[in-house]
LOVEX-677035 format. One line per field, with one value per residue: x, y, z of N, C-alpha, C, O in turn; residue number from 1. Coordinates in steps of 0.05 Angstrom, whole numbers. Example, Ala and Ser with C-alpha at 12.3 -4.5 7.8 and 13.67 -1.06 7.14 Angstrom:
BEGIN
nX (264_257)
nY (-114_-45)
nZ (156_142)
caX (246_273)
caY (-90_-21)
caZ (156_143)
cX (264_258)
cY (-66_1)
cZ (156_157)
oX (285_268)
oY (-66_23)
oZ (169_161)
i (1_2)
//
This chain:
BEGIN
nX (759_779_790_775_750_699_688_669_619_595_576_547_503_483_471_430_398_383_356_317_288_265_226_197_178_144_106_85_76_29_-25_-24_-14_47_96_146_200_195_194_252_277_275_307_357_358_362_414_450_440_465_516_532_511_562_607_591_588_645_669_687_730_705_712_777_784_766_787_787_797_801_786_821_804_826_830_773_754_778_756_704_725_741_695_656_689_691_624_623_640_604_561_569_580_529_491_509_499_447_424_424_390_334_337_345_356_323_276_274_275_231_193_202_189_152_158_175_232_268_266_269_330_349_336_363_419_439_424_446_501_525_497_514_572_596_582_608_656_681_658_671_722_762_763_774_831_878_894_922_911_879_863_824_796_766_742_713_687_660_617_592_578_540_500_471_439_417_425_445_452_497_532_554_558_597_652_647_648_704_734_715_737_783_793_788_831_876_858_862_818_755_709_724_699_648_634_641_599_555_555_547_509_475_467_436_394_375_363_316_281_275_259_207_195_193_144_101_97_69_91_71_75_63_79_141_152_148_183_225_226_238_282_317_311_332_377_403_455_493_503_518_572_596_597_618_679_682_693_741_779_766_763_819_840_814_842_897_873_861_908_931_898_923_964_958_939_977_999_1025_1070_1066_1022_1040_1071_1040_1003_1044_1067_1102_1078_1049_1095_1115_1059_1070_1118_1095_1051_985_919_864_825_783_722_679_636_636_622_577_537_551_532_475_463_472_434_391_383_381_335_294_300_274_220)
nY (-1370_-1306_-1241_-1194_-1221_-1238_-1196_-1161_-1199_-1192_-1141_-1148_-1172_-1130_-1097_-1129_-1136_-1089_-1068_-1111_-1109_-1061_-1062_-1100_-1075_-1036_-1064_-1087_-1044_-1017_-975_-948_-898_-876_-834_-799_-798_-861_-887_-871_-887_-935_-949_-938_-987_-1023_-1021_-1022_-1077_-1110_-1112_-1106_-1161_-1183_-1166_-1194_-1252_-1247_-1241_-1197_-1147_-1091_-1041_-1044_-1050_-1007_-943_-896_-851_-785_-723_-667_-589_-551_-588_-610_-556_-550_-587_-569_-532_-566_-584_-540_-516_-567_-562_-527_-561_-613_-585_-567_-620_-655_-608_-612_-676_-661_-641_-689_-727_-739_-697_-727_-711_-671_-679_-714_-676_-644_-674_-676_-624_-587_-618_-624_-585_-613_-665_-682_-652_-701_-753_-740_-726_-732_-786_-819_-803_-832_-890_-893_-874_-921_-964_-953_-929_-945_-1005_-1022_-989_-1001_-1050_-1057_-1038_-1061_-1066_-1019_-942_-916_-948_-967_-926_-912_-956_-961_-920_-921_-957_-937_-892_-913_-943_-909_-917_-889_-833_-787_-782_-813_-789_-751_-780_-819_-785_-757_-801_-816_-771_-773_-821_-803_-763_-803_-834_-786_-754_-813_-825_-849_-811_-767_-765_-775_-734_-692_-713_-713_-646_-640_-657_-632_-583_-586_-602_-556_-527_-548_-539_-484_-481_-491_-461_-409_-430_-435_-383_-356_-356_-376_-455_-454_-410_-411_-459_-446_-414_-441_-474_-452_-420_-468_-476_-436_-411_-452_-487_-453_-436_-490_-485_-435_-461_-495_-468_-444_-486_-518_-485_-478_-535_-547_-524_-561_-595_-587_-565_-622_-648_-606_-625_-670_-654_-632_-672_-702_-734_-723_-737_-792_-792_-764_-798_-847_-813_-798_-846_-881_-929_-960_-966_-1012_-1045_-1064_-1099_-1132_-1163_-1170_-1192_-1199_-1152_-1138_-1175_-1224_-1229_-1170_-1145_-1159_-1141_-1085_-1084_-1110_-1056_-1012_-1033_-1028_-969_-952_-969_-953_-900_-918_-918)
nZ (-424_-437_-392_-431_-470_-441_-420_-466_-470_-439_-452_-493_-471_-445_-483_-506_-466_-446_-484_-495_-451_-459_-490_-468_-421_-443_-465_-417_-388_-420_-431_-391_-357_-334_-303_-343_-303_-284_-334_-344_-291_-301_-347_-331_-294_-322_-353_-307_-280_-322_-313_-260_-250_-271_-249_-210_-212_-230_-184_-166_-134_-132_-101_-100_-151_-184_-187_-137_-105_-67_-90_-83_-67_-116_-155_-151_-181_-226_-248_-261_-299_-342_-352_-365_-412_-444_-464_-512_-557_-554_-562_-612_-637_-627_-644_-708_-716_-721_-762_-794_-767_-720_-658_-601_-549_-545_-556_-504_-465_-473_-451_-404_-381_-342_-307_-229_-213_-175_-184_-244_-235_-199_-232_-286_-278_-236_-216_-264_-269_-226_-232_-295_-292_-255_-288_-346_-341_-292_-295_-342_-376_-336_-336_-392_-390_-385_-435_-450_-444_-487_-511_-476_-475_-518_-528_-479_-489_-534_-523_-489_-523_-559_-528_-523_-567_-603_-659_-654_-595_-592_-620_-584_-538_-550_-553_-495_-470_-480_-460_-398_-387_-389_-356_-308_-313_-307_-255_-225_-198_-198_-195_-213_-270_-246_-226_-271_-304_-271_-263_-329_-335_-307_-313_-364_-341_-312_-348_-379_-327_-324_-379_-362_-327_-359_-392_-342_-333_-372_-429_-484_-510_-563_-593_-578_-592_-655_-659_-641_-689_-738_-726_-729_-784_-815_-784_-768_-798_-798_-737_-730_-764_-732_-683_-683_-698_-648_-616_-631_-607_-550_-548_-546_-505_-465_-475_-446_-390_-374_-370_-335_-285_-276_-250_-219_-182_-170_-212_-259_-290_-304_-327_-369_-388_-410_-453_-477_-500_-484_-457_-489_-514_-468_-464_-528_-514_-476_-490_-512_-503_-562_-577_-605_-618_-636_-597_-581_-633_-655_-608_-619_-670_-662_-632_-662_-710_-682_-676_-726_-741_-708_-730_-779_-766)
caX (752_796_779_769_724_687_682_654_605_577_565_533_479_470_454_409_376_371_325_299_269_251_203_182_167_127_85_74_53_13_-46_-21_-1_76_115_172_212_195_218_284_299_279_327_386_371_369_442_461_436_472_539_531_521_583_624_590_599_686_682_707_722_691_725_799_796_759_800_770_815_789_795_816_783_837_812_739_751_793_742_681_734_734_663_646_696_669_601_622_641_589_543_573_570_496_482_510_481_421_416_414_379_328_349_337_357_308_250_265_272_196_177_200_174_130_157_190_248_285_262_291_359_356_335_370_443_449_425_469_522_527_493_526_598_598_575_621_686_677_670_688_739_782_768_800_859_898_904_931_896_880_853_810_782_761_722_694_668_646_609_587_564_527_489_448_416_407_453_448_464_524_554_570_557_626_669_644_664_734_733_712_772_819_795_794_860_891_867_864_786_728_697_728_690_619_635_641_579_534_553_530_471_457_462_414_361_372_352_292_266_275_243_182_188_173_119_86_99_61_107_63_88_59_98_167_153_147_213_252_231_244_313_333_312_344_407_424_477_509_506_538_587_612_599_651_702_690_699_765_792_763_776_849_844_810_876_911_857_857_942_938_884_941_978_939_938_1008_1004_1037_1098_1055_995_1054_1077_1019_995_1074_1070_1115_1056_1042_1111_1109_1058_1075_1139_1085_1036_956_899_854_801_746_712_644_615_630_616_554_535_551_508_442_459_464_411_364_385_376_300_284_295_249_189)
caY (-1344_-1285_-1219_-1182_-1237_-1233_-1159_-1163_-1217_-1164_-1120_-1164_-1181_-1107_-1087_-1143_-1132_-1062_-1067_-1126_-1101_-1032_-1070_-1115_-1051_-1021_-1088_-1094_-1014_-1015_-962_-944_-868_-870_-804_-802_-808_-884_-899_-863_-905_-964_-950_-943_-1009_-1046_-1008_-1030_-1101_-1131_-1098_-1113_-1197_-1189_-1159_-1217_-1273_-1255_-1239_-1174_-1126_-1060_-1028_-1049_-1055_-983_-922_-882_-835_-767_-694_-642_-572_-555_-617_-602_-536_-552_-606_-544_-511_-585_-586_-519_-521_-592_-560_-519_-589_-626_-575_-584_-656_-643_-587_-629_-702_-660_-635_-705_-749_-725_-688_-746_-695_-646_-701_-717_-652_-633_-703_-667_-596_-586_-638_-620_-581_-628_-690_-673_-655_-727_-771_-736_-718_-744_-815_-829_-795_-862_-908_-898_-874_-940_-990_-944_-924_-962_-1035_-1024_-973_-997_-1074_-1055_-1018_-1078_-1063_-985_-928_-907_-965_-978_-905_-916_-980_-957_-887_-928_-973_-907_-880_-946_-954_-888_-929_-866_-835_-763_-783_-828_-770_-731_-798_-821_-761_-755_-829_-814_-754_-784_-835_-788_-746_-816_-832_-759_-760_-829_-823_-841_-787_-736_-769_-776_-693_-685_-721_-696_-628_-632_-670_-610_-562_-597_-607_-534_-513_-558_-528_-449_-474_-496_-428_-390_-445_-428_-344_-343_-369_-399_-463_-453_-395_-424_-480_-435_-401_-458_-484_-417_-424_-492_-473_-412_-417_-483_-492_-422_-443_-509_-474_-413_-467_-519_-456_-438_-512_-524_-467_-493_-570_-551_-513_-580_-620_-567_-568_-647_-644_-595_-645_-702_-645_-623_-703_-712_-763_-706_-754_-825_-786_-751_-825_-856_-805_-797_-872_-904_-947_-973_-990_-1031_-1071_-1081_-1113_-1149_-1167_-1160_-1204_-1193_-1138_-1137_-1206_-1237_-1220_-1147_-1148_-1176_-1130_-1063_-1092_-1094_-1029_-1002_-1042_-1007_-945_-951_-975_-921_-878_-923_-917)
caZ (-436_-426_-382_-440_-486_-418_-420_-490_-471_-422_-475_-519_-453_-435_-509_-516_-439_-448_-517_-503_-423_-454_-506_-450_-395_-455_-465_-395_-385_-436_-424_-359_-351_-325_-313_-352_-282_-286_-355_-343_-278_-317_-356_-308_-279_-352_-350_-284_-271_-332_-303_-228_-258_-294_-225_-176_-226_-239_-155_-174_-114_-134_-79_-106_-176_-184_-168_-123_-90_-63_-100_-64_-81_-138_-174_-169_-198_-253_-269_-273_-319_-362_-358_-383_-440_-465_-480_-551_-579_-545_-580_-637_-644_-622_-672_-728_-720_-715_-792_-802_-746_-698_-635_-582_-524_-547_-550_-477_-446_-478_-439_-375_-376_-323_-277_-216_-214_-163_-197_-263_-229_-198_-247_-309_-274_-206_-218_-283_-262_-205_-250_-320_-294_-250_-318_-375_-329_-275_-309_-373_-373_-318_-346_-407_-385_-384_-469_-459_-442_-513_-531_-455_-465_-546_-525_-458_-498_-564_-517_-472_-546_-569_-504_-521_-575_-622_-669_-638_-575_-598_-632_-567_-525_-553_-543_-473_-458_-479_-435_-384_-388_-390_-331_-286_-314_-304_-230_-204_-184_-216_-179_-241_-286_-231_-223_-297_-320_-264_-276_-356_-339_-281_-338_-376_-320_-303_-382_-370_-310_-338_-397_-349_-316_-370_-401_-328_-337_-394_-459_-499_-517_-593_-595_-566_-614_-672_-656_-648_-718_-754_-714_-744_-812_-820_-779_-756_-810_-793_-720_-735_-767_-718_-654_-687_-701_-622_-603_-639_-581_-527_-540_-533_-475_-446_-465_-422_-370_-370_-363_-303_-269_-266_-244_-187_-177_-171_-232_-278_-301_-300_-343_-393_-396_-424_-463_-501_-516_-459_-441_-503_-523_-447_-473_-545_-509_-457_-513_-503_-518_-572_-567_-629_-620_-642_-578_-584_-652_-648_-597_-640_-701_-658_-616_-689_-727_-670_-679_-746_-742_-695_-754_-797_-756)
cX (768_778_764_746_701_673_659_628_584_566_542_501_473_457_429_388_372_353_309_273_268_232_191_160_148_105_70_62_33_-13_-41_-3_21_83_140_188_220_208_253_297_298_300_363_386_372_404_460_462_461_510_551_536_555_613_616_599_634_692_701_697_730_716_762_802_791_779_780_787_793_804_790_804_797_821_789_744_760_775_719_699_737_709_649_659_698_648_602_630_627_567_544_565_536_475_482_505_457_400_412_395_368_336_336_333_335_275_252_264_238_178_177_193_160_128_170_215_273_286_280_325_367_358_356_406_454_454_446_497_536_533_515_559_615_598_601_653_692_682_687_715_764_795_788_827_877_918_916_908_881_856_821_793_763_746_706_676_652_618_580_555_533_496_463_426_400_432_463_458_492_541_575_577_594_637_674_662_693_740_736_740_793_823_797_826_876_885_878_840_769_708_700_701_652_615_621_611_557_529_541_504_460_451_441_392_358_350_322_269_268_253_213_172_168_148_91_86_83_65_82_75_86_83_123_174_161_171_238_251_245_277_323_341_322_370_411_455_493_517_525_563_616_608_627_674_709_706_728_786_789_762_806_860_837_828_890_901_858_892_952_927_902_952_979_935_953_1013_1002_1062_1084_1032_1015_1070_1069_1011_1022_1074_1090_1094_1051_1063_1117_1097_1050_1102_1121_1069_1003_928_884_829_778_752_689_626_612_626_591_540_527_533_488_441_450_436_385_358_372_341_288_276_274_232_176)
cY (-1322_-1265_-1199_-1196_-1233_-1211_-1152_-1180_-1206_-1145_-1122_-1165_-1160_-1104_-1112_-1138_-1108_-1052_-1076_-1118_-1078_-1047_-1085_-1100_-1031_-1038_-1088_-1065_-998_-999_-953_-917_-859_-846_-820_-810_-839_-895_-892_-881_-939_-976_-957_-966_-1036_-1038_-1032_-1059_-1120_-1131_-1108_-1141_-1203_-1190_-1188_-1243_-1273_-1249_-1216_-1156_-1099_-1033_-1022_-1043_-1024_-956_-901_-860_-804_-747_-678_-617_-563_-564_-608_-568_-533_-582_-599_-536_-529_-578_-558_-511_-536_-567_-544_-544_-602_-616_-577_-599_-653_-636_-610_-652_-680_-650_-661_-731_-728_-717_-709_-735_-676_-659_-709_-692_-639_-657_-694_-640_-595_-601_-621_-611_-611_-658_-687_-673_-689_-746_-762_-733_-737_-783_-836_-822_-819_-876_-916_-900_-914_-962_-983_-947_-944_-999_-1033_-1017_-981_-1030_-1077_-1041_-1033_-1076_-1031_-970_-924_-929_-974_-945_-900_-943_-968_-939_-906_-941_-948_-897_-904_-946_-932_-903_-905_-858_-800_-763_-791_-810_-754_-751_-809_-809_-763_-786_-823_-785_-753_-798_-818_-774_-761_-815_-808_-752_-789_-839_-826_-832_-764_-741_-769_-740_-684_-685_-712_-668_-610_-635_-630_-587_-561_-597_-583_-512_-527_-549_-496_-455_-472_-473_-410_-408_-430_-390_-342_-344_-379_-416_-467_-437_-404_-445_-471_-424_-413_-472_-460_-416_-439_-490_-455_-408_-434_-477_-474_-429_-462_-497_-448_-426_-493_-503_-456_-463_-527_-508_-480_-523_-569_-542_-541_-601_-608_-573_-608_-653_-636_-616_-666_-679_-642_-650_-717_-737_-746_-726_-775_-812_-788_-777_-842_-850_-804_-823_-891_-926_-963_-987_-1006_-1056_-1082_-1102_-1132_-1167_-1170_-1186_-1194_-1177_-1136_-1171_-1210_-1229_-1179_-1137_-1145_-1150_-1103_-1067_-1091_-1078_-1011_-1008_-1022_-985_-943_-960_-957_-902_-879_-917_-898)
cZ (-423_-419_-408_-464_-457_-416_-443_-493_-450_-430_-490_-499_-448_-471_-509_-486_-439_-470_-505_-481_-428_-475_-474_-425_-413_-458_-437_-376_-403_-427_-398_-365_-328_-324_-324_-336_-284_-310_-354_-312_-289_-336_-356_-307_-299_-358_-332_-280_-288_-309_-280_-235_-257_-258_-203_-188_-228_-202_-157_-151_-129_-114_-82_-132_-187_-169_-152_-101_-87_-72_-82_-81_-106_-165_-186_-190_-221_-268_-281_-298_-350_-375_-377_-415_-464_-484_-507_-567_-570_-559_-601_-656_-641_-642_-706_-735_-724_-743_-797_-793_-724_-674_-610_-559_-526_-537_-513_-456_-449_-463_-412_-368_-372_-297_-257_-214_-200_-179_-223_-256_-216_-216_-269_-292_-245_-205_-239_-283_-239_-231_-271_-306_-273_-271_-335_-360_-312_-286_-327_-388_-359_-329_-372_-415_-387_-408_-475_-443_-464_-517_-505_-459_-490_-543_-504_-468_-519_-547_-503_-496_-551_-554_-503_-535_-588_-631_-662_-619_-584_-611_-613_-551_-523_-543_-519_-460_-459_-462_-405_-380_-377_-362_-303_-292_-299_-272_-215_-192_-208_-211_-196_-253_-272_-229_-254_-304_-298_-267_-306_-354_-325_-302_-351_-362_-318_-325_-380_-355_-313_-355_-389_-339_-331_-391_-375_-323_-352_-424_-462_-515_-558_-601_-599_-595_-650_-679_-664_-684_-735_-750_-732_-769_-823_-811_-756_-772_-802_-757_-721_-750_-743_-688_-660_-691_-670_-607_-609_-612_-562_-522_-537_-515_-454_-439_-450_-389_-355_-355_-329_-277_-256_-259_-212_-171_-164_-178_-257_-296_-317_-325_-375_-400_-419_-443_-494_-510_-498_-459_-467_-516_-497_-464_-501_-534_-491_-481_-494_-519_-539_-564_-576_-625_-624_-626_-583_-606_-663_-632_-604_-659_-680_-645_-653_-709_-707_-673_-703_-754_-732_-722_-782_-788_-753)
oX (770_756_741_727_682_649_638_615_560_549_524_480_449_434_407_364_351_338_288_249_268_212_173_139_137_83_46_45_25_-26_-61_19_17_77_149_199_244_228_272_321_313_309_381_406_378_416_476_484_473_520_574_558_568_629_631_616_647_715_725_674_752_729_773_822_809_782_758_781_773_828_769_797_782_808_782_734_753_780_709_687_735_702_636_647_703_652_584_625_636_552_525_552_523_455_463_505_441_375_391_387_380_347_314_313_330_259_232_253_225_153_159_193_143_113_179_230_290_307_304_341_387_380_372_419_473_472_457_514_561_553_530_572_636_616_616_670_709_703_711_728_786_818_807_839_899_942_918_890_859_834_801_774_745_738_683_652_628_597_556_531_510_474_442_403_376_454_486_476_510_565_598_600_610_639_697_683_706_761_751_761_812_844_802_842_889_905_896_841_767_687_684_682_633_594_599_598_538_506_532_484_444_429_427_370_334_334_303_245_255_231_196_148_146_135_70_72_75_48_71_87_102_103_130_193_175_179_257_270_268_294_337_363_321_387_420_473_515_540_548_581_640_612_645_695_731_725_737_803_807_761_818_883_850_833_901_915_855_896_966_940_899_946_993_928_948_1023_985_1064_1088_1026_1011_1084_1082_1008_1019_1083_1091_1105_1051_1061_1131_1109_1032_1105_1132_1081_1001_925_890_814_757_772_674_604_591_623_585_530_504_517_481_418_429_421_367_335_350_329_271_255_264_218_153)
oY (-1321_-1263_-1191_-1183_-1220_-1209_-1140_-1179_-1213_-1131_-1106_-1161_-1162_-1109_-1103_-1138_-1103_-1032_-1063_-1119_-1064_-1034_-1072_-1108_-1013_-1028_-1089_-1065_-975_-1013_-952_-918_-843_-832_-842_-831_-846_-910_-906_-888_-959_-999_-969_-977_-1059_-1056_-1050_-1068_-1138_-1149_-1117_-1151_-1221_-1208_-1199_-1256_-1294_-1251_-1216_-1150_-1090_-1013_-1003_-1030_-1014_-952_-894_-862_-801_-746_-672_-620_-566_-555_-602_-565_-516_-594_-610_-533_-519_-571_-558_-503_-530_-558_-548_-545_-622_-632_-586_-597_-647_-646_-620_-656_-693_-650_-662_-750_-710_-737_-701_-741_-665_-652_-708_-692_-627_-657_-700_-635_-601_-601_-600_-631_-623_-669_-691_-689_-701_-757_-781_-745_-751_-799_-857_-834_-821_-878_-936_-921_-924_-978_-1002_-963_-961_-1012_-1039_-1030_-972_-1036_-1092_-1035_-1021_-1080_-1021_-981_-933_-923_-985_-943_-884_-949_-965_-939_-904_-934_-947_-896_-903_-948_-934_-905_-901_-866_-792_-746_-774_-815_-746_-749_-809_-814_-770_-788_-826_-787_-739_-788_-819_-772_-750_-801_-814_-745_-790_-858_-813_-841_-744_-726_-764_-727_-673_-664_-703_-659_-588_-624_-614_-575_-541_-591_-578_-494_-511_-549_-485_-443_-457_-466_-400_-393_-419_-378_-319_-337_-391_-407_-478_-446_-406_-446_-485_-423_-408_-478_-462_-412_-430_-496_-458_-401_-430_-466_-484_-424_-457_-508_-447_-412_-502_-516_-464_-462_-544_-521_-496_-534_-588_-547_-545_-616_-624_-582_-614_-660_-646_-622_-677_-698_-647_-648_-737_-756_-751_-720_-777_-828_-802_-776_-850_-867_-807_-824_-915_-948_-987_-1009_-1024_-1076_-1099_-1122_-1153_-1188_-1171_-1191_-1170_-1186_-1132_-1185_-1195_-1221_-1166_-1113_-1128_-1135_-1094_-1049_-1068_-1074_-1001_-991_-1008_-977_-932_-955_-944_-895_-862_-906_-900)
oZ (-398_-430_-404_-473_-465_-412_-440_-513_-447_-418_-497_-510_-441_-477_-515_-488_-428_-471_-499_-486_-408_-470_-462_-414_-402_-454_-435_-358_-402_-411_-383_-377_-310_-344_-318_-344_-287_-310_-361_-309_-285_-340_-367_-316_-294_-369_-338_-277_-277_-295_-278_-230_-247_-250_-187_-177_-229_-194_-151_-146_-135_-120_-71_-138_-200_-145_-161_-77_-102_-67_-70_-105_-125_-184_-209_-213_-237_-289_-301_-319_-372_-398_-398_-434_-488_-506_-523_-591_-580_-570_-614_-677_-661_-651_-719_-759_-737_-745_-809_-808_-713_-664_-601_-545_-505_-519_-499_-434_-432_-463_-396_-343_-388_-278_-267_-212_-213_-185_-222_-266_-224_-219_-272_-309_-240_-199_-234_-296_-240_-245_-269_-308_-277_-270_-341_-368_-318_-285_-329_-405_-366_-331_-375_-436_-390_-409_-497_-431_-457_-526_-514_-442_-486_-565_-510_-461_-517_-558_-508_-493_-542_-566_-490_-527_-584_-623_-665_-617_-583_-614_-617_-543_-504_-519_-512_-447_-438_-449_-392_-371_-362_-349_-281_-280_-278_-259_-199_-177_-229_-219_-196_-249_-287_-232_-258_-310_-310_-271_-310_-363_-334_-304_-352_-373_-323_-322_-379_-362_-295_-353_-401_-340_-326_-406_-382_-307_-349_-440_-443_-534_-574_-612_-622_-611_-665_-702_-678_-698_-741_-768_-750_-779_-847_-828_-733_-760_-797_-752_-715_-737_-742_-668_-647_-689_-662_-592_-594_-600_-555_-500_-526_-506_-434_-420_-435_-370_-331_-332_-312_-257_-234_-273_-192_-147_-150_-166_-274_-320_-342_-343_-395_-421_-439_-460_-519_-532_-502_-462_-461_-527_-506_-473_-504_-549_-488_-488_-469_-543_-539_-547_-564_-628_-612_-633_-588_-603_-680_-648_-599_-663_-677_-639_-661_-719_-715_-672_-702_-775_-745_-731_-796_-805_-746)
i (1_2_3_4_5_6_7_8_9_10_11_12_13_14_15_16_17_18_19_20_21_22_23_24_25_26_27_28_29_30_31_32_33_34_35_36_37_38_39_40_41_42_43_44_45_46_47_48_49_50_51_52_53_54_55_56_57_58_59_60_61_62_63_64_65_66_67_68_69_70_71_72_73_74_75_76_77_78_79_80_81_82_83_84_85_86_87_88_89_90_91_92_93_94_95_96_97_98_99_100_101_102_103_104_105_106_107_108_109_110_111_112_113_114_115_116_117_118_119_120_121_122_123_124_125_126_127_128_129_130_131_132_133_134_135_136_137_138_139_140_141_142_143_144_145_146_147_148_149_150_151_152_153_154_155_156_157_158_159_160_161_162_163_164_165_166_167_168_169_170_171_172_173_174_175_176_177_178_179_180_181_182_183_184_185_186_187_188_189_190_191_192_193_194_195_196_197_198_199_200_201_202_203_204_205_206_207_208_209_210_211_212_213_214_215_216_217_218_219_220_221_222_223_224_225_226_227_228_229_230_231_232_233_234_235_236_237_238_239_240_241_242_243_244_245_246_247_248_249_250_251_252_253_254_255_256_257_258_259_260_261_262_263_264_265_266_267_268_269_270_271_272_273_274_275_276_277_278_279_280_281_282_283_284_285_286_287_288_289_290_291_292_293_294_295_296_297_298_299_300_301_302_303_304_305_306_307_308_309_310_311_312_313)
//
């Protein structure tokens, strides 16, 4: 079996261990009053475990095969200036699954209002920001780099997307994955990409714990509630509209921003390599194993078929 049927056969065991042990952790807490906290690291480690197998079983050193180089301060700041110009197409994407599929993010942030400021920032940003960028970039990402960039950052994200297991998430879920990619690639570290994604999350936890603020000031959450519907129904579409004109600007500032990153890297040449197509005529002259296979195939159909039930129920 080749690295990459391999890769795909890891896929296939996380999608099926990450359903099958969140039905199983709902059977077996049945009547028992969990914080949310608990389901969300349950979650991670239905993430993690299949992942970790996959690395001890091929004897894969972590430590070698993973880049991991250190950003100097440059770096980090030009990966804040990524991060903040993601979110108008992250909203976007967001906004617009959201006319037609419930807001998934919205449903869990009303699951954590009231918890713990700090908790929130751990569990929701800190912990997946490890977790996930270790499973998505980390295995998957670096595993299939052997087939291009392009093509290792368009499987790692789809996979990234998939893995939400909703079709809201998977809209921005994607994107991000290939983001991600680009920002290990473009330094060298998959420390961009651990920056990146704790930074959105931190955003997120931060909106969480305000909203809690003023729930405990005095908001009534009837109220609040009332607002935001009135909102949706009245100007969503207009929103979706004048946040995808903003997002067209600032997604091309982030291919700029992503450019300077290898710059600041000093893997300005080696990035503008890859990205112009050197790398891929390499290895159409090397040639590449096959990448869609049964296992990953397979895999996609019940990440999808779930998704798609969700929405029945």
């Amino acid at each position: 079996m080749t690295k990459t049927a391999k890769l795909n056969l890891t896929f296939l065991i996380l999608a099926i261990f990450s359903i099958g042990g969140s039905y199983a952790y709902v059977l077996l807490t049945n009547g028992m009053e969990l914080p949310i906290y608990a389901d969300l690291l349950v979650a991670q480690l239905l993430i993690l475990l299949p992942a970790w197998g996959y690395t001890k079983k091929e004897h894969i050193n972590l430590y070698k095969e993973i880049r991991h180089r250190r950003l100097h301060f440059g770096a980090l700041l030009c990966l804040v200036g990524i991060t903040l110009l993601s979110m108008p197409l992250l909203s976007f994407l967001n906004l617009f699954s959201s006319l037609f599929v419930p807001n998934a993010a919205a449903g869990l942030a009303e699951q954590m209002t009231g918890g713990p400021g700090w908790m929130n920032i751990l569990f929701l940003a800190v912990i997946p920001a490890f977790s996930e960028e270790f499973v998505f970039r980390g295995v998957f990402f670096h595993g299939y780099r052997s087939h291009g960039f392009w093509k290792a950052a368009l499987m790692s994200g789809l996979i990234f997307g998939l893995m939400h297991l909703n079709f809201n998430q998977f809209s921005y879920g994607f994107v991000l994955g290939v983001i991600f990619a680009a920002v290990v690639e473009a330094s060298g570290s998959i420390y961009a990409s651990m920056a990146i994604h704790f930074l959105i999350n931190f955003q997120s936890a931060q909106a969480i714990n305000a909203l809690t603020s003023l729930t405990a000031s005095g908001v009534e959450e009837e109220g609040m509630l009332e607002i935001s519907g009135a909102f949706q129904q009245t100007y969503l579409v207009t929103t979706v509209i004048v946040v995808g004109i903003v997002a067209i600007v600032t997604t091309a500032l982030v291919v700029v921003l992503v450019k300077l990153l290898a710059k600041l890297c000093d893997r300005e040449d080696y990035f503008a390599w890859v990205l112009n197509g050197g790398e891929k005529k390499a290895l159409q002259k090397r040639g590449t194993s096959r990448l869609i296979d049964p296992f990953f195939i397979g895999a996609a159909a019940i990440c999808i078929l779930f998704m798609v039930s969700r929405l029945l129920i």
